[in-house]
C-alpha positions as CSV (number, residue, x, y, z in Angstrom):
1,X,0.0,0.0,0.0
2,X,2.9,2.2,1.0
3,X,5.5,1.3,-1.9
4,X,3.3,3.0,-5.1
5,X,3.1,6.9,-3.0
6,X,6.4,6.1,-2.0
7,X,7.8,6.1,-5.5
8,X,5.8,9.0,-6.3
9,X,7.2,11.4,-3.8
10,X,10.8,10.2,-4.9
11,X,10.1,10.5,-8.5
12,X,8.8,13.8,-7.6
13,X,11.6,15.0,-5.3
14,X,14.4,13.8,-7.8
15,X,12.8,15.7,-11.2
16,X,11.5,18.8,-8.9
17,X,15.6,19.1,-8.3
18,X,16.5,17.9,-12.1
19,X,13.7,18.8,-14.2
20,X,15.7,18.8,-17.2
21,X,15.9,14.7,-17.6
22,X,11.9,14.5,-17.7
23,X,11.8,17.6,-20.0
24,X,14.1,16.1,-22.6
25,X,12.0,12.9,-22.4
26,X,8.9,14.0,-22.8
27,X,8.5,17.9,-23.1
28,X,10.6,19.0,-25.3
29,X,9.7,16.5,-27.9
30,X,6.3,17.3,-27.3
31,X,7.0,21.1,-27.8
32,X,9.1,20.7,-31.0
33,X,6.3,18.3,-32.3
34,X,3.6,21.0,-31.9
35,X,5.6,24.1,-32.8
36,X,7.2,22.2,-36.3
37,X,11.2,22.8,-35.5
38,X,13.5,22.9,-32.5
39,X,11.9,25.3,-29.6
40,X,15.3,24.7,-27.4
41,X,13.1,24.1,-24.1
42,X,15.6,23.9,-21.2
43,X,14.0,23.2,-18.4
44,X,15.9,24.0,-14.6
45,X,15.4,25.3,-11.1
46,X,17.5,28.4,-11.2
47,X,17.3,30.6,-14.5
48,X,19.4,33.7,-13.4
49,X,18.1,37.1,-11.8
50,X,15.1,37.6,-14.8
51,X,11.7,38.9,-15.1
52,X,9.9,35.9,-14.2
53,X,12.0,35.7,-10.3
54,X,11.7,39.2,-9.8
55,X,7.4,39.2,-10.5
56,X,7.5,35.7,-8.3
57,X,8.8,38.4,-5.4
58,X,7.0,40.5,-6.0
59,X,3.7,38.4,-5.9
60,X,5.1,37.2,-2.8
61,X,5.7,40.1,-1.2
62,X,2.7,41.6,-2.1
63,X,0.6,38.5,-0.8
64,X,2.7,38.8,2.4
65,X,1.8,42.6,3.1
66,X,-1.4,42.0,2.9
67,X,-1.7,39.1,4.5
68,X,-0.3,41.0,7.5
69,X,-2.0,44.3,7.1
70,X,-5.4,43.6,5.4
71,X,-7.6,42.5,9.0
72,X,-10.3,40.9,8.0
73,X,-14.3,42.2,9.6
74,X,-17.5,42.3,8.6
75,X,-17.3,45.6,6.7
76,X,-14.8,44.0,4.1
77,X,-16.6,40.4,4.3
78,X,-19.8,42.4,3.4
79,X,-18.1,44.6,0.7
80,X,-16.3,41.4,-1.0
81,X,-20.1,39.6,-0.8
82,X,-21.6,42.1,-3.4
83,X,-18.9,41.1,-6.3
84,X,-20.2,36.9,-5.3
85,X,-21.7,37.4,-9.0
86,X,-18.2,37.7,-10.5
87,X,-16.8,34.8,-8.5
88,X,-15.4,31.9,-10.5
89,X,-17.1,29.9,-8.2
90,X,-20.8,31.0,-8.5
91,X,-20.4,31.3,-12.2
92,X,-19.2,27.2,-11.8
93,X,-22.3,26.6,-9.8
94,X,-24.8,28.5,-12.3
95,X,-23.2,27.0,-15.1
96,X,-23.5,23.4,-14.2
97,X,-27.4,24.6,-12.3
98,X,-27.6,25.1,-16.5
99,X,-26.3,22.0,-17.5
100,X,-28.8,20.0,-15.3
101,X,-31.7,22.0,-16.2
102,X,-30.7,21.5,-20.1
103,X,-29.8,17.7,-19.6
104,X,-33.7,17.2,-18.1
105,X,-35.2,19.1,-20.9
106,X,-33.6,16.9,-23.6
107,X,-34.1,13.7,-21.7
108,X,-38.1,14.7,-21.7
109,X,-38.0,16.2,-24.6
110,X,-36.4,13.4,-26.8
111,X,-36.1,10.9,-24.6
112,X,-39.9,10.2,-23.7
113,X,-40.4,7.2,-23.9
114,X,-43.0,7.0,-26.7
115,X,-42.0,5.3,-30.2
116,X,-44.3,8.0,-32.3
117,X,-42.3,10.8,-30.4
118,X,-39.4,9.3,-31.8
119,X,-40.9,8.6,-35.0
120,X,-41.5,12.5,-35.9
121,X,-38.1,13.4,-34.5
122,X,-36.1,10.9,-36.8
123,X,-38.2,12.1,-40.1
124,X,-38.2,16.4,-39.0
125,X,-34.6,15.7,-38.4
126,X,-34.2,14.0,-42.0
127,X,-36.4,16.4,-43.9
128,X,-34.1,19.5,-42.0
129,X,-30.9,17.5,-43.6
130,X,-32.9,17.6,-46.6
131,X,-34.1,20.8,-46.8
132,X,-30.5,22.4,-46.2
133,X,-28.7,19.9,-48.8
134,X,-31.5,21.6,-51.1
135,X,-30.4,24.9,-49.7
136,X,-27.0,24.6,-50.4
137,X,-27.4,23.3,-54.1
138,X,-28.6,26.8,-55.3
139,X,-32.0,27.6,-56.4
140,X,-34.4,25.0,-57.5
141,X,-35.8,25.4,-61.1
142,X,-38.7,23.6,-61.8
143,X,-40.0,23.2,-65.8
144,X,-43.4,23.4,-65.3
145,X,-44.0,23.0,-69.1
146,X,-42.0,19.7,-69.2
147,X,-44.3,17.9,-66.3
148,X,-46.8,15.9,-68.1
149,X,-51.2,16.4,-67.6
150,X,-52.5,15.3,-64.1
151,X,-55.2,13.1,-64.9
152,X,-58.4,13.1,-62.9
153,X,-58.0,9.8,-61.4
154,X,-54.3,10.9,-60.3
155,X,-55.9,14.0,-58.0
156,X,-58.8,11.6,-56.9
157,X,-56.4,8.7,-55.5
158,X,-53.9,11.6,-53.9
159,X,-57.5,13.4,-52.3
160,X,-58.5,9.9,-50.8
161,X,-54.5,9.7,-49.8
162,X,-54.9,13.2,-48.0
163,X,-58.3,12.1,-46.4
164,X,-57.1,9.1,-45.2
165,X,-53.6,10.2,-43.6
166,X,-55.8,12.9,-42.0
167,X,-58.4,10.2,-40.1
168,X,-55.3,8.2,-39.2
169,X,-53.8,10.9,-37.1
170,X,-56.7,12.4,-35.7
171,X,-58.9,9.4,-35.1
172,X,-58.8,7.9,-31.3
173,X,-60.2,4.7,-32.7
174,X,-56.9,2.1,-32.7
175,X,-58.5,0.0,-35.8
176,X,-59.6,3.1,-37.8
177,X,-56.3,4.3,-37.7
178,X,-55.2,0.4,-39.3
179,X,-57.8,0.8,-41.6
180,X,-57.0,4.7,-42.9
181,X,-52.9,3.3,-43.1
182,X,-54.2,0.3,-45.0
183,X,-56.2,2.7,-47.5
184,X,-52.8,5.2,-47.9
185,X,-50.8,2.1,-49.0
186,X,-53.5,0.9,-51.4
187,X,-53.2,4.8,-52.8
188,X,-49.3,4.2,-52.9
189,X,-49.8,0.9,-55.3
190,X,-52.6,2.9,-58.0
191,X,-49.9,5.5,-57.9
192,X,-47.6,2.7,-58.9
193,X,-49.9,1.6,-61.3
194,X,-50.5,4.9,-62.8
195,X,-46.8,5.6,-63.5
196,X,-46.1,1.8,-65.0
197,X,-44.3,0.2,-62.1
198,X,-46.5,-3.0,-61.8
199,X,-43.8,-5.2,-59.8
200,X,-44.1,-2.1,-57.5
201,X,-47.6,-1.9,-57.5
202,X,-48.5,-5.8,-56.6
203,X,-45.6,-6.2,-53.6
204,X,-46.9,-3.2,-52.2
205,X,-50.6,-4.6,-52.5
206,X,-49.4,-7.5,-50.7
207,X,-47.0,-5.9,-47.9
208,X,-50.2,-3.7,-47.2
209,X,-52.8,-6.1,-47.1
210,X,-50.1,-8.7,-44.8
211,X,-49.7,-5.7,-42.5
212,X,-53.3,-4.5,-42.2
213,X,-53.8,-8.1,-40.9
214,X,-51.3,-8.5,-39.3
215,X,-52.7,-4.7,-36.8
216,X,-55.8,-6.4,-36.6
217,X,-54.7,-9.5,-35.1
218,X,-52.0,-7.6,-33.0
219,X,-54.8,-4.9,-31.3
220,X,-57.3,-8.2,-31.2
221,X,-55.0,-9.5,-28.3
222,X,-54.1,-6.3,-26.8
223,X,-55.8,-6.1,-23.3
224,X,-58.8,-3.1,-23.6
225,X,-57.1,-0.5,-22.3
């Protein structure tokens, strides 16, 4: 238990005292990595009468002096209180108070718990992508005069599409909801039809009919509520 600390404080003792063998290990070959060329680091205790020693005396001295001549009361307590707002330790405190309150919002907002939640924030999301891929291409020109005749049965099936799409989200009714999704795929497959994809057409006749089953069966079993 005693040997790993041990070996620590010798380690640290011996390249406190010598810090130039662990700098021309690791430090200064991490420096002239970073910085592209030779940054002749030279790391040591005692650097000469510089700048640096005579700010750390400085900083000393002035810590010292008022340490000795700044008493502390209430006046100067109550004085230091009104700058609390500036303190790197209240701004830690209403910073993380932020992260917290941000973390619940997202874990109710997109982390409900209900598949259709997650359903409309997986397509929005996709449709944003979308929508700024679209942005970024430029301007979209559409030739109008290229598009070939809607017929009448086209704008019937997509009006019974629309009809039905509305009833399935606003219904309460579990199997009118089935039903409505069954009639959208069915409008999907005459919109195959109408635009010559019959392989389309008759596996989507079949997936829809298989899965409009399929619900029925499913909310058959489900207890009532």
């Amino acid at each position: 238990m005693w040997l790993p600390p041990l070996i620590l404080a010798v380690l640290g003792v011996v390249f406190g005292l010598m810090p130039h063998y662990i700098g021309e290990v690791f430090s200064l070959r991490a420096a002239n990595t970073m910085f592209g060329a030779d940054t002749q680091l030279n790391l040591k205790i005692w650097h000469g009468f510089n700048t640096v020693l005579f700010l750390s005396l400085l900083t000393l001295a002035a810590g010292t002096a008022l340490y000795f001549f700044n008493k502390p009361s209430h006046a100067k307590s109550n004085a230091v209180h009104r700058f609390k707002v500036l303190a790197p330790e209240f701004l830690t405190e209403r910073f993380t108070a932020g992260i917290f309150k941000f973390s619940d919002w997202y874990t109710s907002t997109f982390h409900n718990g209900y598949l259709r939640s997650y359903h409309l924030k997986i397509i929005l999301f996709t449709e944003a992508l979308l929508a700024y891929k679209l942005w970024l291409s430029g301007p979209i020109d559409i030739n109008f005069y290229n598009l070939a005749m809607l017929s009448v049965y086209e704008v019937a099936i997509v009006a019974i599409l629309i009809g039905a799409l509305i009833i399935m989200i606003t219904t309460r009714t579990r199997l009118t909801a089935v039903v409505a999704m069954s009639v959208i795929g069915y409008c999907i497959c005459l919109m195959f039809v109408f635009y010559s994809a019959p392989d389309l057409a008759m596996t989507q006749f079949t997936i829809d009919t298989l899965t409009t089953v399929l619900f029925v069966l499913v909310l058959y079993k489900l207890p009532p509520f």
